[in-house]
C-alpha positions in Angstrom: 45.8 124.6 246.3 49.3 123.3 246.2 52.9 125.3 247.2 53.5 124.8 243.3 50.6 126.2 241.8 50.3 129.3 244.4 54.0 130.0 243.3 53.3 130.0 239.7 50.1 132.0 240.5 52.3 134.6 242.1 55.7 134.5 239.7 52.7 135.5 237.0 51.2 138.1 238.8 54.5 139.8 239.1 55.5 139.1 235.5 51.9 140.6 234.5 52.7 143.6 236.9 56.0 144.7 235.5 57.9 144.0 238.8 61.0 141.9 238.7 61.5 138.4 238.6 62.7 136.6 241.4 63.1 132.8 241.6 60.8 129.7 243.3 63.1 128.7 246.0 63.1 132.7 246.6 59.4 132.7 246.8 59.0 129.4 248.9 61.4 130.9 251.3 59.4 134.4 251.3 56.3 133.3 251.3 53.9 133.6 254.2 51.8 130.3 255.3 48.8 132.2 256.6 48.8 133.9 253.4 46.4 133.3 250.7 46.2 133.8 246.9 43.1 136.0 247.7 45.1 138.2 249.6 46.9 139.2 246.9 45.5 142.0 243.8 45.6 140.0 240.4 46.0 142.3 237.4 42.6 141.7 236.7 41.6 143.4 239.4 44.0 146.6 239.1 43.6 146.8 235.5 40.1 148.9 235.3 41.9 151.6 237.6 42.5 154.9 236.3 45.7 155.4 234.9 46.2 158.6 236.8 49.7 159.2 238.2 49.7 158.8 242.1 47.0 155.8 241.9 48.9 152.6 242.0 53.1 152.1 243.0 55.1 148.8 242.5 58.2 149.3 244.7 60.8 149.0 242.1 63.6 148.9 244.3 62.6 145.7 246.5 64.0 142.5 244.5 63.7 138.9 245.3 60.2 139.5 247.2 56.3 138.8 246.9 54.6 141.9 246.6 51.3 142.4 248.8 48.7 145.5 248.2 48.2 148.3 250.9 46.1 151.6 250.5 48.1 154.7 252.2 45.6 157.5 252.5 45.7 160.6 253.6 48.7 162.9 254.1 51.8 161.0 252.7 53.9 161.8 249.7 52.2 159.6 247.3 48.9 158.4 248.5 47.1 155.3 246.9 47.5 151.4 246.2 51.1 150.5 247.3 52.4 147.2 246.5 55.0 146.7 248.8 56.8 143.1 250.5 55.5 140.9 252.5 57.9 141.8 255.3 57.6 145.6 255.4 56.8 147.4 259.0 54.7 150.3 259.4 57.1 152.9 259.2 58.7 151.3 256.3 55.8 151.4 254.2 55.0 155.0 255.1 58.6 156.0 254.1 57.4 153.6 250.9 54.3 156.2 250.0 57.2 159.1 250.7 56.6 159.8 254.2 54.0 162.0 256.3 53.7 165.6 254.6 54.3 168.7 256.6 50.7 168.5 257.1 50.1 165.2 258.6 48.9 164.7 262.0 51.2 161.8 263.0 50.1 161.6 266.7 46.6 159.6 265.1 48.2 157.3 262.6 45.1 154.6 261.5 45.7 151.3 260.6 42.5 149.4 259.7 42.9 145.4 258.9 39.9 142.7 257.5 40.0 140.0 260.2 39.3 136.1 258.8 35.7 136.2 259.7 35.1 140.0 258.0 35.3 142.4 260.8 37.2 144.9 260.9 39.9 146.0 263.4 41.7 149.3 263.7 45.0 150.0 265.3 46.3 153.2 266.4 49.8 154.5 266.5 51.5 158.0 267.7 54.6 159.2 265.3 55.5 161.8 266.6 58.7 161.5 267.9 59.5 159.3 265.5 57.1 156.6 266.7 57.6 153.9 269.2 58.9 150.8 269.5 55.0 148.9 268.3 55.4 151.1 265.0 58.5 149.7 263.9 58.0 146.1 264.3 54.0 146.0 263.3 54.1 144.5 259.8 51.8 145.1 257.6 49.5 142.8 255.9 48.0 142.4 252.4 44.8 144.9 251.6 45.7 147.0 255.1 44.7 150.4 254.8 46.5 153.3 256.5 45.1 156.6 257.3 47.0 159.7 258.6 44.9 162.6 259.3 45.4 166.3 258.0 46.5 168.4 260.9 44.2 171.3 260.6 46.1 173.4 263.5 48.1 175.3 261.1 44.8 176.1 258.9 43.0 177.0 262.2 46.0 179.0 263.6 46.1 181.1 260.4 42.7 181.8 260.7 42.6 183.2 264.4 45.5 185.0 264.1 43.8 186.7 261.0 41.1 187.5 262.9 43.3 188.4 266.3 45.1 191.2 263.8 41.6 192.4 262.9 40.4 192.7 266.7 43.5 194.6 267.1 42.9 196.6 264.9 39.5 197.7 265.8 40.5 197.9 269.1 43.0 200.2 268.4 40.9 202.3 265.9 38.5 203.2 268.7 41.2 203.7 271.4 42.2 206.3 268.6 39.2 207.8 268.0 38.5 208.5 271.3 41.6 210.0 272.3 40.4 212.4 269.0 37.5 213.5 270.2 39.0 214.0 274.0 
């Protein structure tokens, strides 16, 4: 398939997607060689989606770039189908889906990527701290999915300290008792 026609295909696709218009020269210069037009969601294939909010974001304040799907799961501000640039690092697309919540257990961040010949390979990256050097400078690819894991400490600390208060008391009930009957 020609430069000419995959530019066309893609200046469509974001006409058809509502995102802004940007230029051919733009494109050429944006534009990816190892990408391919499959890589990239045609509204045909986002159209039957549910139209719930929090399903499917077009970054409106990116201009002048070609827009490439990623799924953000899990404990972020707005998880779902991002469409983001083809530029945009790890930690920049997780600021995109509006960051880790205040449950997110960002020492197990999961990236999992479709290799040419259909495997699948899975990275793994540690936040915390604000993340490392690999984090900010992995890019991230069209039809990545990213996973970040609910921290369940806070749900399981709540729940022993629940039931530390209730050994307490019983504890403390029979200490009474028997210094009642004494």
């Amino acid at each position: 398939m020609s430069i000419k026609k995959v530019l066309s295909l893609v200046i469509c696709y974001q006409l058809l997607s509502g995102t802004i218009v940007f230029s051919a020269e733009t494109a050429k210069s944006e534009m990816k060689s190892e990408l391919s037009l499959q890589e990239i969601a045609l509204p045909s294939e986002v159209k039957d989606l549910g139209k719930q909010s929090g399903s499917v974001y077009y970054n409106s304040s990116v201009k002048n770039k070609v827009l490439i799907p990623a799924h953000i799961w899990g404990e972020v501000g707005k998880p779902g189908l991002h469409f983001i640039p083809t530029d945009t690092t790890l930690i920049k697309g997780l600021s995109m889906a509006g960051g880790p919540s205040g449950m997110a257990k960002i020492d197990d961040v999961i990236l999992t990527r479709s290799a040419a010949d259909g495997s699948l390979k899975q990275y793994e990256f540690n936040l915390s701290e604000g993340g490392d050097v690999q984090a900010y400078q992995f890019k991230i690819e069209a039809g990545d999915s990213i996973f970040i894991k609910k921290d369940l400490f806070r749900e399981d600390r709540a729940y022993y300290t629940g039931l530390i208060g209730i050994g307490i008391s019983i504890i403390s009930t029979l200490i009474l008792l028997q210094k009642v009957n004494k």
